[in-house]
N, C-alpha and C positions, 0 to 999 in steps of 0.2 A: 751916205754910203750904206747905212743901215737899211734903207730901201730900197736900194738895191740889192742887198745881199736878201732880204725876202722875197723878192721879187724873185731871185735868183732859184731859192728854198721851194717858193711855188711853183714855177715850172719845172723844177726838177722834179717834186713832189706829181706831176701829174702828168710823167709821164707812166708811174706806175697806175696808175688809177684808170685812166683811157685807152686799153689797147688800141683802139680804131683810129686815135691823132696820134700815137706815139712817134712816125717820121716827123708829122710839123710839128709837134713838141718838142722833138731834141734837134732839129734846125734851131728854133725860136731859141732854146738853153744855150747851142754851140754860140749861137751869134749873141746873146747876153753875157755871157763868160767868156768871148771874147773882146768885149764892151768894155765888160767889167777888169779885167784884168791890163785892160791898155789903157786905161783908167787910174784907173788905184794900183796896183801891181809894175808901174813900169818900170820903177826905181827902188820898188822894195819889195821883199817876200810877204806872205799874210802874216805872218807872226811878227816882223818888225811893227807892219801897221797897224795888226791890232793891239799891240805892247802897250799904248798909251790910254786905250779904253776902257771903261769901269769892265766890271764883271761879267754881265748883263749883254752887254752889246759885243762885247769879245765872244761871249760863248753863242751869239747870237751868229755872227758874220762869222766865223771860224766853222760852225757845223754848217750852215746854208754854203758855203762855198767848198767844202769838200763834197757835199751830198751833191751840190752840182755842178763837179768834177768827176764824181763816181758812177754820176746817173745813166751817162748814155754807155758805159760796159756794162749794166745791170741790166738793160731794157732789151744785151743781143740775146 
């Protein structure tokens, strides 16, 4: 889940960075965060899931998954 939730981080991360892919970039995010969230999220909120994780990988998946929740209203 941790690689995804980077995964997640990086393409969100790059939809600032590239004006000129910014559509196929936040396609490719909507459709990972929609992956990811009917994935890991179906049965529980991020905070239930991440509650059992050291430190580390909580604050890792908790910021990658809000930033790419947040990313495609930042990019209108």
């Amino acid at each position: 889940m941790e690689l995804s939730a980077r995964f997640l981080a990086h393409v969100a991360t790059s939809i600032a960075k590239d004006p000129q892919s910014t559509h196929a970039c936040t396609a490719l995010l909507l459709n990972v965060l929609k992956h990811f969230m009917s994935v890991y999220l179906a049965t529980k909120d991020i905070h239930t899931l991440t509650s059992g994780f050291d430190i580390e990988t909580r604050k890792t998946v908790l910021s990658a998954y809000f930033h790419a929740v947040a990313a495609p209203q930042l990019s209108n």
